[in-house]
C-alpha positions as CSV (number, residue, x, y, z in Angstrom):
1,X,109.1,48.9,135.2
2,X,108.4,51.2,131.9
3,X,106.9,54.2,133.4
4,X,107.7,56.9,132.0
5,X,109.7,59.9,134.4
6,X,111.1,62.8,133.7
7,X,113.5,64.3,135.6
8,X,114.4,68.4,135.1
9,X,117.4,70.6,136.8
10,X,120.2,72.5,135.8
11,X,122.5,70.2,138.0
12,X,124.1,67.2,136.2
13,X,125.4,65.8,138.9
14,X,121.6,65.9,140.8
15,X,120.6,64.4,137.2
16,X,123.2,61.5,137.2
17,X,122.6,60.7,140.8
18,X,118.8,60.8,140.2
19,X,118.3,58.6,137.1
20,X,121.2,56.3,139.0
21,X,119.0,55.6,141.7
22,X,115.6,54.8,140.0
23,X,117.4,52.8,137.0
24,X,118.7,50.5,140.0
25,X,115.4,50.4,141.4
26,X,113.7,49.4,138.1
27,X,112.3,52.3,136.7
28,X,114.0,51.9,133.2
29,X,112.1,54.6,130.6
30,X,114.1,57.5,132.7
31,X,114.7,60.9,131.0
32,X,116.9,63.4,132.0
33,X,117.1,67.8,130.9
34,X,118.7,70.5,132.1
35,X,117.0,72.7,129.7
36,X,114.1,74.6,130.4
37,X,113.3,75.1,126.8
38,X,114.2,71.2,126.5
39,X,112.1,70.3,128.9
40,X,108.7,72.3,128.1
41,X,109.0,70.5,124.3
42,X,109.2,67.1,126.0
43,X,105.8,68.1,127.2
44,X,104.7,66.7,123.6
45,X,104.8,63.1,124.5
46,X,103.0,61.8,127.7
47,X,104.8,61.1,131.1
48,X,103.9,59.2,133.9
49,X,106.3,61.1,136.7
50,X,108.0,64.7,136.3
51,X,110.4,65.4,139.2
52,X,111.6,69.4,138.7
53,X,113.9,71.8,140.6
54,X,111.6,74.8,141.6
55,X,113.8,77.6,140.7
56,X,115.6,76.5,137.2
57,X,117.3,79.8,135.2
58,X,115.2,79.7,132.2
59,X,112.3,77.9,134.2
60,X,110.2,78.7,136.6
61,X,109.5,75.1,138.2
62,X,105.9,76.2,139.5
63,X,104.8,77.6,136.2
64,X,105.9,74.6,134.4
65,X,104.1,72.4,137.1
66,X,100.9,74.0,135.9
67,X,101.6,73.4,132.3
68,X,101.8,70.2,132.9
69,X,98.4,69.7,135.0
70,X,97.1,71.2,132.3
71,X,98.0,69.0,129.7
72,X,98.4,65.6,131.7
73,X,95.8,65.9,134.6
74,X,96.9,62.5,135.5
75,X,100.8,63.0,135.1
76,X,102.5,63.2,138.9
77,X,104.8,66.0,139.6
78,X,107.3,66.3,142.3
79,X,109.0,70.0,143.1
80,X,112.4,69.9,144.4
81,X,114.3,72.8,146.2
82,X,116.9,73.9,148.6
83,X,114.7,76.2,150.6
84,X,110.7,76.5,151.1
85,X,108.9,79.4,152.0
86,X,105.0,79.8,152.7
87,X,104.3,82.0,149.5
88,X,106.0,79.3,147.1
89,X,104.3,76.7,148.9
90,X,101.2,77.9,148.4
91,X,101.6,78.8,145.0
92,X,103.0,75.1,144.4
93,X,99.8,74.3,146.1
94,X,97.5,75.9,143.4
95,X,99.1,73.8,140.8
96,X,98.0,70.6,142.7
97,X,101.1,69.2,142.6
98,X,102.3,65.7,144.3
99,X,104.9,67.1,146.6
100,X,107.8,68.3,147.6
101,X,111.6,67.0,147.6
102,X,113.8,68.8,150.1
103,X,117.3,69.3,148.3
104,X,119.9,68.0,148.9
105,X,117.1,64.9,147.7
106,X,116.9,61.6,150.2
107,X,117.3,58.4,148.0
108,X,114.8,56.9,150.0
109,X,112.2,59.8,150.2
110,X,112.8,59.8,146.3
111,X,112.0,56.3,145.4
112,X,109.3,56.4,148.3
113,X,107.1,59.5,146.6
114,X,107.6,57.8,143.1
115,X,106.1,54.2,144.6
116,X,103.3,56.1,145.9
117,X,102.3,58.2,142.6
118,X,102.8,55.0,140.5
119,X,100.5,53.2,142.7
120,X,98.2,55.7,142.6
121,X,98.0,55.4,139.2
122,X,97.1,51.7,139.2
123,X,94.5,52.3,141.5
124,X,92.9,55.1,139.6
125,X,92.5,53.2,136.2
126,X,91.2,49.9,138.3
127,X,88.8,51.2,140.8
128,X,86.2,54.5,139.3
129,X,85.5,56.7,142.8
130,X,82.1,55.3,144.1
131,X,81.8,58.2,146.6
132,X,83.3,61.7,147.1
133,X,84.4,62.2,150.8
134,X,85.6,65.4,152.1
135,X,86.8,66.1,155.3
136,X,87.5,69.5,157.0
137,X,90.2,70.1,159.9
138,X,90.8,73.8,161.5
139,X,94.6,73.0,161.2
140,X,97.2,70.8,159.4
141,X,96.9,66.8,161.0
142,X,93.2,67.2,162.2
143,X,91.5,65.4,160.0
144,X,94.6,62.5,160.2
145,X,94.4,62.2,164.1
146,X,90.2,62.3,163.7
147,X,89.4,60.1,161.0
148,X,92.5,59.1,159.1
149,X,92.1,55.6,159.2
150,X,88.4,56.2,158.0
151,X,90.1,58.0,155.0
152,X,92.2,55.0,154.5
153,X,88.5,52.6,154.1
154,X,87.5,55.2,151.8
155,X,90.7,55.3,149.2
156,X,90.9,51.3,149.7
157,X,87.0,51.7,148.7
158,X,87.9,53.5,145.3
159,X,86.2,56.6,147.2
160,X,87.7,59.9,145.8
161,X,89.4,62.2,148.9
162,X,88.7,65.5,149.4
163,X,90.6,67.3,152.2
164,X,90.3,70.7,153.3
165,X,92.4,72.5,156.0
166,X,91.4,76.1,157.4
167,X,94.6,77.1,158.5
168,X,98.1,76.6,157.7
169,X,98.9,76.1,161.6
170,X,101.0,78.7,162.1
171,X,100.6,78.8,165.7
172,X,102.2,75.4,165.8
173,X,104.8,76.1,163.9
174,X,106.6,77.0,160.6
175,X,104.1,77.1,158.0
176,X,105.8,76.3,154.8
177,X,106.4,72.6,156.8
178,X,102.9,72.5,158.1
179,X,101.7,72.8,154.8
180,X,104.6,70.2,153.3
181,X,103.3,68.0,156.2
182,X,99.8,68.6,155.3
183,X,101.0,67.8,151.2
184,X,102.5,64.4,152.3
185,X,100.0,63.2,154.0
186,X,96.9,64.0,151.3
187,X,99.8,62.3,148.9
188,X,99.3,59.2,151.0
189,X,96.0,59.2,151.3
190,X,95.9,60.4,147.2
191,X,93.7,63.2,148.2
192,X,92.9,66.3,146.5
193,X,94.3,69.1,149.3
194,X,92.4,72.4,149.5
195,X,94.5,74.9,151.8
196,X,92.8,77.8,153.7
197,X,94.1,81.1,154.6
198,X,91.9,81.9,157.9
199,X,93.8,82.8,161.1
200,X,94.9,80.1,163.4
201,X,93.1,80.3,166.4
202,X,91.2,82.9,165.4
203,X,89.0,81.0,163.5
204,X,85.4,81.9,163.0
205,X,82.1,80.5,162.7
206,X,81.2,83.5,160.5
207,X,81.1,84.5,156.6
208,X,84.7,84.5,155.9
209,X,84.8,80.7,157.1
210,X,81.5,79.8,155.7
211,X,82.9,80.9,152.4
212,X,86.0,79.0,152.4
213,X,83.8,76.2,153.2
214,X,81.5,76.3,150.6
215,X,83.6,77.3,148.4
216,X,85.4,73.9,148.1
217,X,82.1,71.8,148.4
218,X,81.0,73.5,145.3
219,X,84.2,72.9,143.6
220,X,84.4,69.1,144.8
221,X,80.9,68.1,145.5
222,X,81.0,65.9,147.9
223,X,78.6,63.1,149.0
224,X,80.1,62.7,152.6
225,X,81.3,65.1,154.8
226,X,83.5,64.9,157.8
227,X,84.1,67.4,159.9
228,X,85.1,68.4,164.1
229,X,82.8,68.2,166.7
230,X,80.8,71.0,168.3
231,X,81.7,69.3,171.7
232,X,85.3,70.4,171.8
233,X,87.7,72.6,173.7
234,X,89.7,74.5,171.1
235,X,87.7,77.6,169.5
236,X,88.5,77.2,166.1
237,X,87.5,73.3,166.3
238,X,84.0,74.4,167.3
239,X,83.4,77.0,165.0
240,X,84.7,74.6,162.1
241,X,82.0,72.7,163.3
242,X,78.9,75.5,162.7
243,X,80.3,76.8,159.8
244,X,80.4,73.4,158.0
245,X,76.8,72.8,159.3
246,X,76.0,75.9,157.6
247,X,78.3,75.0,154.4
248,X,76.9,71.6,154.0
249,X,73.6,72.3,154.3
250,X,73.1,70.6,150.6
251,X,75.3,67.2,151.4
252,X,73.7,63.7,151.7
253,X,75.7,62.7,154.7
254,X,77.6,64.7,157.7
255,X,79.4,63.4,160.5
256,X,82.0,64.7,163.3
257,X,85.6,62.8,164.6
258,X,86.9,62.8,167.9
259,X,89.6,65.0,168.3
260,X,92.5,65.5,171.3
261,X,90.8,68.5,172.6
262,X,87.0,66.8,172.3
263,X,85.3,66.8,175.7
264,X,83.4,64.3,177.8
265,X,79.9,65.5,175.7
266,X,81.6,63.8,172.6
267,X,78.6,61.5,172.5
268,X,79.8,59.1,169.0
269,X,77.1,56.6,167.7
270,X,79.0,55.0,164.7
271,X,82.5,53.5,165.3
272,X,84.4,52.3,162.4
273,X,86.6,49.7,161.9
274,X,89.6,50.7,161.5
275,X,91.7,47.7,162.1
276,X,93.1,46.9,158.8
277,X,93.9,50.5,158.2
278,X,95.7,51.6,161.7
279,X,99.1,51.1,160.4
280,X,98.5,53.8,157.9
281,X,96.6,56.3,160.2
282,X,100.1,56.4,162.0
283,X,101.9,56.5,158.9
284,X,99.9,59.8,157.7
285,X,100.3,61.5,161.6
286,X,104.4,60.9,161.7
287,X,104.0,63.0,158.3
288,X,103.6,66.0,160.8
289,X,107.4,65.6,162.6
290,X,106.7,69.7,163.6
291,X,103.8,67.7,165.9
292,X,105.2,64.7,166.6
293,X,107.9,65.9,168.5
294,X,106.3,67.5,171.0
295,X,102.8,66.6,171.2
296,X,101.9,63.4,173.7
297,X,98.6,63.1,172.3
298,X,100.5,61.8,169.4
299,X,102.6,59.1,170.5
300,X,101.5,56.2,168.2
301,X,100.8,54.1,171.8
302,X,97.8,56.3,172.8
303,X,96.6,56.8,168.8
304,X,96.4,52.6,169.2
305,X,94.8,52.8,172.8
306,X,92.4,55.0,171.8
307,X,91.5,53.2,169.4
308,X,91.1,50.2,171.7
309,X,89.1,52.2,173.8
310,X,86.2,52.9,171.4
311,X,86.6,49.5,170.2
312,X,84.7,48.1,172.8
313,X,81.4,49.8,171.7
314,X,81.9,48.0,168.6
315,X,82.6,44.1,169.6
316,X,86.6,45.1,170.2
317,X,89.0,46.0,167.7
318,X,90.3,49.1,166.3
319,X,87.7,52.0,166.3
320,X,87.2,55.5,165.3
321,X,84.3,56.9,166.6
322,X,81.5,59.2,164.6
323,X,79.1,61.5,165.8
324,X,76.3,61.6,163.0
325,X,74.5,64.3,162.6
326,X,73.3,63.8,158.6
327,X,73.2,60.3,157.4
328,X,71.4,58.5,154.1
C-alpha cells in the first residue's frame, strides 16, 4: 500500500516502533520526524495520514493539526498523548481532527484508526454525498443508540454525516472520554462532529440551545434531520426535541429516534432496515466503554431485540423506528 503517512514525535523509540508496525502491515511510503521545524516543512508535499504527539517541545501538536486542515482538507490526522483533558480535547476538536491515540499507543488501535481513514478516503473519491444528514443527540451515544444503524445506510449511501451533540455528558462521566468516545464513533461513521457546550441535564428548550442548533445547520446545511423525540422521559431529550423544531424550521425533512428513556407515546411510522448495518450500530455504541459498563440498556442483546421488536411492523428483520414529523 503506497499511502503516504507521516508520523511526528520527539521519541525515537515511539518512531521506530510505529513505522515497524505499519511497514509490516503494508503501508510502505512511511515517514518519520522528530522535529517540529522538520515536520511543518514536510507540509510541502501532500500526505495521506499524519499521526502527531500533542505536546512536542518545539511543536504544539493542535496548532500543527490546524495547519494541516488547512492546507490538506482531506489529509487524516491522528493526535497522540499521555494524558487528555477536556480543554485540549475540545481544542483538538476545533481542528476537526480524526482522533485520538492514547500513549503508550495500542498496535492494534493504531493500524485500526489508519484502515478506517484510508477507507474513508476511497469512499470519498468514489461515491460524491447525495444527501446531507444531520443528527442531534442531548449527550455523547444518543444519536448511536437512536439511529446509528440509519447513519450506517446513509454513509454506505455516499450521504455526507453531520453529527451534533449538546453536551459533553458530564453527568455520565469524565468528559475528556465522553468526548474521545463521541470522536471514535463519528470516525466510524466518517462524520463531521459538532460538540456543544450546554449543561448536562440542564438542557433547555430556550435561546441558548436554539442557537447552538442553528448554528451548525447553517454551517452544514443539511437536507435531513434527525433528532429525539418529544415523547421521552429525560428533560434534556425533550427540549432537544423543541429546539430543533424551532432550529430546523428551514430543512426539507425532520424525524425523531427512539431512545432508552422514550415512553409508551413513542408512536414511530417509518421503521428502517437496518439489518445489513446492525453489526456496526454495536460497533459505534461499545465506542462509549464509560456507558457500556454500566448501562443495561446497552447490552448488545437488547440493542438486537429491540431491533427485532420493531421489526415486526416492517415484515421482520432488523428495525429502527422513526417518528416523522417533516418529510419530502
Amino acid at each position: 500500500m503506497n499511502n503516504k503517512i507521516l508520523i511526528v514525535d520527539d521519541d525515537q523509540d515511539i518512531l521506530l516502533i510505529l513505522e515497524r508496525w505499519l511497514k509490516d502491515s503494508g503501508y510502505t511510503n512511511v515517514k518519520t520526524t522528530d522535529s517540529g521545524g522538520e515536520a511543518i516543512a514536510l507540509l510541502k508535499q501532500e500526505w495521506d495520514l499524519i499521526v502527531s504527539d500533542i505536546f512536542l517541545p518545539d511543536l504544539d501538536g493542535i496548532d500543527y493539526a490546524q495547519l494541516i486542515k488547512e492546507k490538506y482538507q482531506a489529509c487524516g490526522v491522528l493526535l497522540m498523548t499521555g494524558s487528555l483533558s477536556t480543554d485540549v480535547t475540545l481544542r483538538a476538536l476545533d481542528t476537526n481532527i480524526d482522533g485520538f491515540l492514547s500513549k503508550p499507543v495500542n498496535k492494534e488501535k493504531l493500524l485500526s484508526k489508519v484502515r478506517e481513514h484510508l477507507r474513508k478516503i476511497v469512499s470519498s473519491s468514489a461515491v460524491s454525498p447525495k444527501q446531507k444528514v444531520l443528527a442531534i443527540g442531548a449527550h455523547p451515544d444518543d444519536v448511536e443508540i437512536g439511529c446509528g444503524g440509519i447513519l450506517v445506510n446513509h454513509r454506505n449511501n455516499g450521504d455526507e454525516i453531520g453529527i451534533l451533540t449538546l453536551s459533553s455528558g458530564k453527568c455520565g462521566g469524565d468528559t475528556a472520554l465522553r468526548i474521545k468516545e463521541s470522536m471514535n464513533a463519528a470516525a466510524i461513521l466518517q462524520a463531521k462532529l459538532f460538540m456543544g457546550d450546554l449543561e448536562d441535564t440542564n438542557i433547555s428548550e430556550g435561546a441558548e440551545t436554539i442557537e447552538t442548533i442553528s448554528r451548525v445547520i447553517q454551517e452544514f446545511e443539511p437536507d435531513i434531520v434527525y433528532t429525539h423525540s418529544k415523547n421521552d422521559s429525560h428533560q434534556d431529550h425533550r427540549n432537544c426535541y423543541r429546539a430543533t423544531i424551532v432550529s430546523a424550521r428551514s430543512v426539507k425533512e425532520l424525524q425523531s429516534y427512539q431512545s432508552p428513556s422514550s415512553n409508551i407515546h413513542f408512536m414511530p411510522s417509518r421503521f428502517v432496515d437496518i439489518s445489513k448495518s446492525i453489526t456496526e450500530k454495536k460497533d459505534l455504541i461499545s465506542c462509549y466503554r464509560t456507558q457500556t459498563t454500566k448501562c443495561r440498556y446497552l447490552k448488545e442483546s437488547l440493542i438486537t431485540s429491540t431491533a427485532e421488536y420493531w421489526g415486526r411492523y416492517a415484515g421482520f428483520g432488523l428495525v429502527e423506528p422513526l417518528e416523522v414529523i417533516r418529510t419530502t
